[in-house]
N, C-alpha and C positions, 0 to 999 in steps of 0.2 A: 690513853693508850699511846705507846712513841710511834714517832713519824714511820721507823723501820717495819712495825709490827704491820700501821695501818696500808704501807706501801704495800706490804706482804699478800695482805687480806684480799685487797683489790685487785693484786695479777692473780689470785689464785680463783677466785670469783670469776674472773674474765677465764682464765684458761678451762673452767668448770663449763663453764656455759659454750667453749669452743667445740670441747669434748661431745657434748650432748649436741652440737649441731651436728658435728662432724658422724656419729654415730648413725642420726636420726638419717641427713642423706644417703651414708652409703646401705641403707636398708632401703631409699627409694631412687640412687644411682647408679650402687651396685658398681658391675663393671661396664658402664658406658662413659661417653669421654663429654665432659659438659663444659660450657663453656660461660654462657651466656642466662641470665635468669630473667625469664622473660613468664608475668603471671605466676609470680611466686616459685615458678617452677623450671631448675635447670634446664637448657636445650640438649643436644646431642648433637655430636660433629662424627665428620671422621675420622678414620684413625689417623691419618698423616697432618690432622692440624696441629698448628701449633705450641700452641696452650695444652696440649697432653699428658704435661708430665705433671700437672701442676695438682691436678686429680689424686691419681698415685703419693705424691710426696703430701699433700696434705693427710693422707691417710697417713704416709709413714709417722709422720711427726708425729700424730698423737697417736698411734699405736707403739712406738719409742716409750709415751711415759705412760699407756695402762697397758699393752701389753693383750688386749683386745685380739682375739686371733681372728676374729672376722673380717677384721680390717685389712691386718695384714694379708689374708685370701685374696681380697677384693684387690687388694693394691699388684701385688705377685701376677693375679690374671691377669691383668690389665695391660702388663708389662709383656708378656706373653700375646695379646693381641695385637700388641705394634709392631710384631715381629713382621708381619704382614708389610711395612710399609720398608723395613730394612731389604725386603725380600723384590719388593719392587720395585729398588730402588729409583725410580724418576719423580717418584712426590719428597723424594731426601730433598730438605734444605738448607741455610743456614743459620734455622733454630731448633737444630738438633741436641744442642747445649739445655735448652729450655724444655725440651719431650724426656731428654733420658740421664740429666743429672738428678734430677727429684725422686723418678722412678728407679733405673737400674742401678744408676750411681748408689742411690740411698741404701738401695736392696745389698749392695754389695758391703759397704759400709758396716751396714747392722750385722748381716750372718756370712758373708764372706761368697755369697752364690759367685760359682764360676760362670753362670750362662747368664750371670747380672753384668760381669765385669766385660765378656766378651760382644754383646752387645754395647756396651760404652765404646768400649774401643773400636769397634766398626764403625759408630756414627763419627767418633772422633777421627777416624783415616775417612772420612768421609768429610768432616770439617776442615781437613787440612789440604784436600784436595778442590779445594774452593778458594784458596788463596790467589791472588792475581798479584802473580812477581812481581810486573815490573810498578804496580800502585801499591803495592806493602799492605793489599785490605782484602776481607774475604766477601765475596760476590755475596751481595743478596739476593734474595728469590731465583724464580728461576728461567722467567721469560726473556725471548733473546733482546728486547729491547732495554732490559734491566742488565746487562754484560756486566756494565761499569758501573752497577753503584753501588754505595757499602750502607749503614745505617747504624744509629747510634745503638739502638737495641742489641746487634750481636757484644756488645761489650758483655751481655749475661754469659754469651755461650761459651765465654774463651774458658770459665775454669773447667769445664769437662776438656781441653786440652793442656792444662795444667796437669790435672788429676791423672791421663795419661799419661803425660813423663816421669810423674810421681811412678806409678805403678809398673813403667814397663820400662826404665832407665833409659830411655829412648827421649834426648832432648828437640827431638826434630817437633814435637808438638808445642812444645813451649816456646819457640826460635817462631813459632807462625801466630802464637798469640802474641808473644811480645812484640813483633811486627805489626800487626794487626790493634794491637794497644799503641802503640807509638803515633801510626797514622791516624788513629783517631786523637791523641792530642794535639796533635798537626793542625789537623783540618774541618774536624768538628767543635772542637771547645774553643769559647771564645773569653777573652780576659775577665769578663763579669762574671762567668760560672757557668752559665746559658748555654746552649747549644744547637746547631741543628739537628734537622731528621737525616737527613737523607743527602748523602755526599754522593756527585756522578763525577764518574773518572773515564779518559780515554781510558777504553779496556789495551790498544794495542800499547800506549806510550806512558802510563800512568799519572797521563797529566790529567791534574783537577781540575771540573769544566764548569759546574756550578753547583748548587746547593737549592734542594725544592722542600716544599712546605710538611710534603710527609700526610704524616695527623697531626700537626701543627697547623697553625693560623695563614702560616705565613715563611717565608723564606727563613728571612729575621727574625721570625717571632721567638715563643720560648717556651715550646711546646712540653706540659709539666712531666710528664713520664717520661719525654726525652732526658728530662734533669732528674730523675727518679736513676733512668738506666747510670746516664752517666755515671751519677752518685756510687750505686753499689756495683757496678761491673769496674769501677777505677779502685775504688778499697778490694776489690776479689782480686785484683793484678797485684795489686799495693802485699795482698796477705801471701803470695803464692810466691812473689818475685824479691820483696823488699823495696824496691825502688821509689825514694823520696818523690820524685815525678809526678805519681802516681798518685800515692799521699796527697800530695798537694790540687790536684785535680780534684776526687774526690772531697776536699776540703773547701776548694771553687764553689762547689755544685752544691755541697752543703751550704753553703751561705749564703747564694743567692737562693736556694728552696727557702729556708729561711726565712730571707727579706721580703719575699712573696707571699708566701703562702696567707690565708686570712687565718683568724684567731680560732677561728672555729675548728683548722684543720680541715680544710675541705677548699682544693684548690679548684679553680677554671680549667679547664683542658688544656688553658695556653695560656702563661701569664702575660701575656703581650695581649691577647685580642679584646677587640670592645666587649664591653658587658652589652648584654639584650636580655629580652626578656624569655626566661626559661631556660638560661647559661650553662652549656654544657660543662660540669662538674664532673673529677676525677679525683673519687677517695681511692683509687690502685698505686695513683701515684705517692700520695702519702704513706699510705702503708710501704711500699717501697720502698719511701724515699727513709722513714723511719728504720727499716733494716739494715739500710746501706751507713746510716748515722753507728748506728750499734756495732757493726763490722767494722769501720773505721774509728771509733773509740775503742779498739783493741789496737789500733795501731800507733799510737798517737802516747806523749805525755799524760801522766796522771790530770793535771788541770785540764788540759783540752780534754782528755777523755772526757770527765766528768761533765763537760757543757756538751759535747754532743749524745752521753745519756740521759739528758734533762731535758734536752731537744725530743729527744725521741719519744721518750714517755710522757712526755708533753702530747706531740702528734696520736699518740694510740690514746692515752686518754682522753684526746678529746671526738675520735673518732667512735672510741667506745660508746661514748656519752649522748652522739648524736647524731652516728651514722651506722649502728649495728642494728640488728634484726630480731635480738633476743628476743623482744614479746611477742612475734608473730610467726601464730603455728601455723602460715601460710606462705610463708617465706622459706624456700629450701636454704639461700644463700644468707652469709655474715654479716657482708660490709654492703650497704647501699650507695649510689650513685656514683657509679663507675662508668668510665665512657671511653668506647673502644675507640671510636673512628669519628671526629665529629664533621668535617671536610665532604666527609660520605654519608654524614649524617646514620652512619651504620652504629645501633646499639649506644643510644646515649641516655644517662642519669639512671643505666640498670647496677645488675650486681654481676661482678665478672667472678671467674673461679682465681684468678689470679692476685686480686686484691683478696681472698679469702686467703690465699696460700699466704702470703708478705705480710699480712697482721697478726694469721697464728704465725707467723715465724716470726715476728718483732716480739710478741709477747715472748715465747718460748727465751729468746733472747735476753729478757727483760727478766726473766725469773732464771736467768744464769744457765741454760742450756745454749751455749755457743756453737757447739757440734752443726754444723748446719748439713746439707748435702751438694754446695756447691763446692 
């Protein structure tokens, strides 16, 4: 059999078995917002957390290629339940990028809903109202002692302010990501690829005051899903803007993931901290960082492309191979040992929803649907 055929066989294998996961939860998810897989079995948050959209969009995606209208119900409610948090507004934050590009964005995307698009664009005049002038970076969270500080994470939430300059010829949203992209190659990326968590800034004077450990190890350390975000929120500015910069950053971040990562695909939480025994392990970041590779081989020369899609299906096949959940009908979730927070010791070596979401979408990627919903 040629290599094309066998390559074939195996994404279509994988994406068979995501389908049947994907199906079998939302008959026991439904429309509740999960998070965390704890006993085999999803948790449930509220609606204004932030991992919400990741729910919704993994249903859209494979409702995209069968078409399953259950899914799509389950996804559409759901979307309809966060309204709640647009409505009260004080739990808005800034990963509003992350709840309502998967969800409304997606929705909008596939059949054109007006009440999909117009919520994007409220959480988006809601992300641009978070920007802090005089440091060029949009506030995280929302407690008054966090005023000043930005985090490498929002690099996901800027294309939902791309997507709205797209849609409403209004560049004032794009003027605040590409501000917001700038300061973080400033001040978070560091010449090795590496990066921190959590940048604080005088909120009155925009000067930079220090850099803290985040869910990272360490100040300095090299906290792996931080180099996940970096990775594909620099390739989403790189695809929406053009700017070499950008490219090049993502391409950092790709090489030291890379040089890291172990063989297995399954990185440390932090490729800086000591090992011990029972090391908190993060396959979200892989998966991730695998998507972010295939987004940026869209942007890039034919040779380079071609070694960061080798890269990547590198990482999903070996994640496939030795951290998915297929034979166990006791396992709601995909991808095993993910870890949220290891610092807080919160949620470590479970299954997140969001490494489910970033491996079906590396696959999907991998078998030539690029379309994504960012």
């Amino acid at each position: 059999m040629k290599a094309d055929a066998v390559h074939a066989r195996w994404l279509d294998k994988v994406w068979n078995q995501i389908v049947n996961k994907v199906e079998h939860m939302n008959a026991s998810i439904g429309t509740e917002f999960p998070y965390i897989s704890e006993n085999g079995k999803y948790n449930r948050e509220a609606a204004d957390w932030w991992t919400n959209g990741f729910w919704p969009g993994l249903l859209w995606m494979v409702y995209r290629e069968t078409k399953n209208e259950s899914l799509k119900e389950t996804a559409a409610q759901i979307e309809v339940k966060m309204d709640t948090v647009i409505a009260d507004f004080y739990p808005l934050h800034h990963d509003v990028g992350f709840m309502w590009s998967p969800s409304s964005v997606a929705q909008y995307k596939l059949f054109g809903n007006e009440d999909s698009k117009r919520r994007a664009l409220t959480v988006a005049s809601h992300l641009v109202g978070r920007l802090n002038v005089k440091g060029g970076f949009i506030r995280a969270w929302n407690q008054p002692e966090r005023v000043g500080w930005a985090i490498i994470d929002c690099m996901m939430n800027l294309p939902l302010l791309y997507w709205a300059s797209q849609e409403t010829g209004d560049p004032r949203f794009k003027h605040v990501a590409v501000l917001h992209a700038d300061t973080t190659l400033r001040e978070f990326l560091r010449p090795d690829g590496s990066t921190y968590h959590i940048v604080c800034f005088d909120p009155e004077t925009g000067e930079r005051l220090e850099a803290l450990g985040g869910q990272g190890y360490a100040p300095d350390s090299a906290w792996a899903r931080g180099t996940a975000w970096s990775l594909y929120g620099m390739a989403l500015s790189a695809r929406y803007t053009g700017d070499q910069r950008y490219i090049d950053a993502a391409k950092r971040a790709a090489h030291f993931f890379l040089a890291n990562v172990p063989e297995d695909g399954l990185p440390p939480f932090d490729f800086r901290a000591p090992w011990e025994e029972g090391m908190a392990m993060d396959s979200s970041s892989t998966a991730c960082a695998a998507t972010g590779m295939l987004e940026l081989s869209l942007l890039v020369p034919e040779r380079e492309a071609e070694f960061y899609r080798r890269a990547a299906e590198k990482l999903i096949f070996k994640l496939n191979e030795n951290y998915t959940a297929w034979d166990d009908p006791n396992e709601e979730a995909i991808l095993r040992l993910g870890t949220a927070n290891r610092p807080r010791n919160a949620h470590v070596n479970v299954p997140m929803i969001y490494g489910d979401f970033f491996f079906a979408e590396a696959v999907c990627k991998l078998r030539g649907v690029h379309d994504t919903f960012w």
